[in-house]
C-alpha positions in Angstrom: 17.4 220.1 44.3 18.9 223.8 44.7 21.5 224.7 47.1 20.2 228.4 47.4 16.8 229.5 47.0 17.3 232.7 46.8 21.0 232.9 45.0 21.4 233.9 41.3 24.2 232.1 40.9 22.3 228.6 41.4 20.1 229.7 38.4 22.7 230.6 36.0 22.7 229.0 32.6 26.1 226.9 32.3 27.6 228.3 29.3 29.6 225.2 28.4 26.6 222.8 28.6 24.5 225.4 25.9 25.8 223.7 23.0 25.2 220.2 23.7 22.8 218.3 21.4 19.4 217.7 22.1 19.9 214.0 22.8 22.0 215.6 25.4 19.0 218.0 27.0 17.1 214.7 27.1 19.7 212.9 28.9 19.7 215.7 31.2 16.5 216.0 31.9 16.5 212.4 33.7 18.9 213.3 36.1 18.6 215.7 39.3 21.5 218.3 40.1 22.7 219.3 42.9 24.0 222.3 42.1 26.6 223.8 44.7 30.2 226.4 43.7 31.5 223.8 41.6 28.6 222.2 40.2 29.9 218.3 40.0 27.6 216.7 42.2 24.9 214.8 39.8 22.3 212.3 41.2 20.2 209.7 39.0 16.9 209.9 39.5 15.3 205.8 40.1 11.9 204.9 39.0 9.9 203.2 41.9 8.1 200.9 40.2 5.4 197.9 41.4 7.4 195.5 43.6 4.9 193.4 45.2 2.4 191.1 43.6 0.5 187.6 44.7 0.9 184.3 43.6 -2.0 182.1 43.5 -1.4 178.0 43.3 -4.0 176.9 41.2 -4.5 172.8 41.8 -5.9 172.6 38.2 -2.2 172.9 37.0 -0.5 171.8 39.7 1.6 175.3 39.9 1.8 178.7 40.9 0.1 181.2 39.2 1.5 185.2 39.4 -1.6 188.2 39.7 -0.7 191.7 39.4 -3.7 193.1 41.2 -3.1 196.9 39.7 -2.7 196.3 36.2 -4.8 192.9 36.3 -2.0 190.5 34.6 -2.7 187.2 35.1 0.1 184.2 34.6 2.7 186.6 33.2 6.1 186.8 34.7 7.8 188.7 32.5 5.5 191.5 32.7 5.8 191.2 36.4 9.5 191.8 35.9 9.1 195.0 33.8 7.0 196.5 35.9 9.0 195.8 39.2 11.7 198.2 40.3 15.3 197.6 38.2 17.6 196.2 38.1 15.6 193.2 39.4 18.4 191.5 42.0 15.9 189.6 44.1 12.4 188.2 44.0 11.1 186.6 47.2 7.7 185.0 47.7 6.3 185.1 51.4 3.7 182.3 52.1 0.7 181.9 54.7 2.8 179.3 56.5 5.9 181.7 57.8 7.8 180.5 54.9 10.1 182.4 52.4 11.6 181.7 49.3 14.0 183.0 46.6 12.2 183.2 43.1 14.4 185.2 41.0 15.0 182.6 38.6 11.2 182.7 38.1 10.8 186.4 37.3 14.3 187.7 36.0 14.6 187.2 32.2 18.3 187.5 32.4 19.5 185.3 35.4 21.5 183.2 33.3 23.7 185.7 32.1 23.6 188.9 34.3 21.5 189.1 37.5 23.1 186.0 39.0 26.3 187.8 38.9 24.7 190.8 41.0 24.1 188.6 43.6 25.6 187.9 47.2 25.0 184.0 46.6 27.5 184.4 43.6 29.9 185.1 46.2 29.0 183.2 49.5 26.2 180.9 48.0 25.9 178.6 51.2 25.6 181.9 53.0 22.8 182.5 51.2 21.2 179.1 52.0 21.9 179.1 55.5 19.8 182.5 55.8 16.5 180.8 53.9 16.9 177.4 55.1 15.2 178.4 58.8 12.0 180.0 56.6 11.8 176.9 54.3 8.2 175.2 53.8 6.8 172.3 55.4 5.2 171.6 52.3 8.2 169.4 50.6 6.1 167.5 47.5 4.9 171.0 46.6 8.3 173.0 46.5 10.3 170.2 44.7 7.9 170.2 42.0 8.1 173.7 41.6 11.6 173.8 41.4 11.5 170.6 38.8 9.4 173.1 36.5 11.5 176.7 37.4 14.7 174.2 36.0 13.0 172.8 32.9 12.0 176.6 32.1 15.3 177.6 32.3 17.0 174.5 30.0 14.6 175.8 27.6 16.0 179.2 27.2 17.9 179.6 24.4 22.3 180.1 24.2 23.7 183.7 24.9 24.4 185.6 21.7 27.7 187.5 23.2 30.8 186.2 24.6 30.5 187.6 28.0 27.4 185.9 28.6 28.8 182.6 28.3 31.4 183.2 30.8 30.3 181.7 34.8 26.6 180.3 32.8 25.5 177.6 34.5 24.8 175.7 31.7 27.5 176.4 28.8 31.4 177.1 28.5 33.7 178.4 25.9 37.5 177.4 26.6 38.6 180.6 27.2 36.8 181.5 30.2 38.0 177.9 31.8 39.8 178.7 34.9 44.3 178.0 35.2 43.1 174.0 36.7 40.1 173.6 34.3 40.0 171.9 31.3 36.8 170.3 28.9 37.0 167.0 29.4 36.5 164.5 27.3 38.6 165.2 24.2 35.6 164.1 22.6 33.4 166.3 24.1 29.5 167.4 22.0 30.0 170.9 20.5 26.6 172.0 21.0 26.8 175.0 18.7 29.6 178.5 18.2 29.6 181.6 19.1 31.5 184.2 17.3 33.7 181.0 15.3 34.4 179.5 18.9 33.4 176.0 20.1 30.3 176.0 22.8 30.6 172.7 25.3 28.3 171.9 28.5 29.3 173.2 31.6 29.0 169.1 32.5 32.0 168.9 30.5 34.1 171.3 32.6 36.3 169.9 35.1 39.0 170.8 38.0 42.6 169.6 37.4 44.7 168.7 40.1 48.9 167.3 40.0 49.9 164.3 41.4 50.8 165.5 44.8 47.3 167.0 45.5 45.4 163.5 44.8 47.9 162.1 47.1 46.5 164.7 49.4 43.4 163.1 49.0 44.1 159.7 49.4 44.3 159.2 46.2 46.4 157.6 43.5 47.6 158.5 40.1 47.6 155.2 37.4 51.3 154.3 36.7 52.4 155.6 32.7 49.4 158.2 33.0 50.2 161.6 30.8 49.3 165.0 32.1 46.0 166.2 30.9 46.8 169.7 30.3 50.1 171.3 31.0 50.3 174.9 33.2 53.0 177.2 34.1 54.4 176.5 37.7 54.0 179.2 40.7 56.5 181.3 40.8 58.8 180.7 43.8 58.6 183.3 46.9 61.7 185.6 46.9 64.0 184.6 50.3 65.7 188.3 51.3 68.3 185.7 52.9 69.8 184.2 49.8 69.4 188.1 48.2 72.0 189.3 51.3 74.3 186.3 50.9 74.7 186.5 47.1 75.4 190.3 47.3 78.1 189.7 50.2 
């Protein structure tokens, strides 16, 4: 995009970009300018790519069955995915019925680890169920054992291979992304592999802490002689400008 049709100036070679590398001029050539006086303003150029496909629910295996009509892919999600617009955030299926649901966890290859962390639900997940819950199907025996399946396919993935993937998975925990009130309990708890030299444990092992006066919060008790599971620093007090004026009087 030029600024100036007919100005020379928006044609002028940049003298300190001449030198760069071809790598470089390739990089370049993926990108759009908009070239004004200072010639900052840079804008990516996005692929559009093939966001809309049918699924077709075959009662010969019980499930649903993705069709990309253009390329003719049958029962291939992945490819799906690679074709479709990226990053891939959301994937929702629209039925004959009126009803809506979210299938991202069907299509997106890395919803363990990264696109669940793109995601408003990450933030505000009942928000999120609120919004589909007036779209969802009639059809109960259907969806639940669709979701039984979309679950066993994602047990079945294997572990993250990088620290930052293990930290907010659904499924697995390393102790040092365990929140100030979190601990891996019990003691005992399976190791179900290492990453990097540390310890991997289920996320079924991770649970919230509270102190004694919370539980009693709760109506609850704590067991007479019981020693603190894990030990924390305290809050630090809030700072009274009173007692600040009276000791400097």
């Amino acid at each position: 995009m030029i600024s100036d049709p007919e100005s020379d100036e928006d044609w002028m070679e940049d003298k300190s970009t001449s030198k760069c590398p071809k790598s470089s001029a390739t990089k370049r050539s993926k990108i759009t300018a908009s070239e004004s006086k200072e010639g900052k303003e840079k804008k990516k150029v996005i692929s559009v790519g093939t966001d809309v496909w049918v699924e077709v629910y075959l009662e010969s295996l019980q499930k649903w069955v993705s069709i990309d009509c253009l390329r003719g892919v049958i029962n291939h999600p992945e490819k799906c995915e690679s074709y479709a617009t990226q990053p891939v955030i959301y994937i929702m299926s629209f039925s004959t019925d009126g009803s809506i649901k979210d299938l991202t966890k069907k299509y997106a290859s890395k919803w363990m680890t990264q696109t669940r962390k793109l995601r408003i639900d990450n933030i505000k997940p009942k928000w999120w169920l609120a919004t589909l819950k007036p779209f969802k199907t009639e059809n109960g025996d259907k969806n639940e054992t669709e979701d039984q399946l979309l679950n066993a396919n994602l047990l079945n993935k294997p572990m993250p291979t990088s620290v930052s993937e293990f930290k907010n998975h659904p499924l697995y925990a390393l102790k040092r992304h365990l929140l100030k009130f979190e601990a891996i309990y019990p003691k005992t708890a399976e190791i179900l592999g290492y990453c990097r030299g540390e310890a991997i444990y289920s996320r079924d092992c991770v649970h919230e802490l509270h102190a004694k006066e919370t539980w009693i919060k709760e109506a609850r008790s704590v067991r007479i002689g019981e020693e603190p599971y894990k030990f924390v620093k305290a809050r630090p007090k809030p700072v009274s400008y009173k007692r600040i004026l009276c000791e400097n009087l």
